[in-house]
Structure formats: C-alpha cells, structure tokens
C-alpha positions, 0 to 999 in steps of 0.5 A: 483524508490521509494516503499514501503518496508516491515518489521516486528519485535516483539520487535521494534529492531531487524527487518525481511525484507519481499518482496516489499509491493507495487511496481512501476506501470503504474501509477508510483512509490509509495510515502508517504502515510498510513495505516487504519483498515477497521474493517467492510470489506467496501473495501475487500467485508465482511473481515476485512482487512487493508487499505493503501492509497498512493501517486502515483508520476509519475516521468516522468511527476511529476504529483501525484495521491492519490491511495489505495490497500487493504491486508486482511493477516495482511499486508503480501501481498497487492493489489492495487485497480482496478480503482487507482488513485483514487483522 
C-alpha cells in the first residue's frame, strides 16, 4: 500500500529515515501530494504549523479523494484532518 515516507538530511546526500508520515487509512492509501507553511495557525488553532494536503486512492474501488493532515513539530509526526476527505 502506498505512504508517505519520511526522511531527512542537513546536507541533501546522506539521508536519515524516519517512521512513516502518513499511513493507509479507512479511506485508502495515501498518493502524491504537498506541503504548505501555514504561518498564521488557520489550520492548528494559533501555532504555526505545516500543511500536507494528499490524494487519498482508494484501491479497491479506484475512487480518489483530496485530504489534508497538519504537524506543528516541523513535520516530525502528523495528523490527519478529522473530516478527510475533504474535496
């Protein structure tokens, strides 16, 4: 099933891998999709926080959806958005 992975590197070629960032769900595997910064909190409440919003593929009956899912420790750990999908 397709996720996201997670990684990071100070320098862009040695890499440390980090635990999944966000996993399959009920609404299916996580797809392609991006990251905002969201400077002002709209999405976390009041802390600045980043923003992935993702396509979630369900492979069973290849319908897609848009979802979003929220970090505010620099994209350490996520969460995904109560009410996904949400487009």
């Amino acid at each position: 099933p397709m996720h996201w992975g997670h990684a990071k590197s100070k320098d862009l070629f040695t890499w440390t891998h980090l635990p999944i960032a966000l996993a399959p769900d009920d609404h299916g595997w996580i797809f392609s999709g991006s990251v905002v910064h969201d400077s002002t909190g709209t999405v976390s409440g009041r802390v600045p926080a980043l923003v992935a919003i993702f396509t979630h593929h369900n492979p069973f009956t290849h319908q897609q959806a848009q979802s979003i899912a929220s970090s505010v420790d620099h994209g350490a750990t996520w969460h995904k958005y109560d009410a996904n999908p949400v487009l």
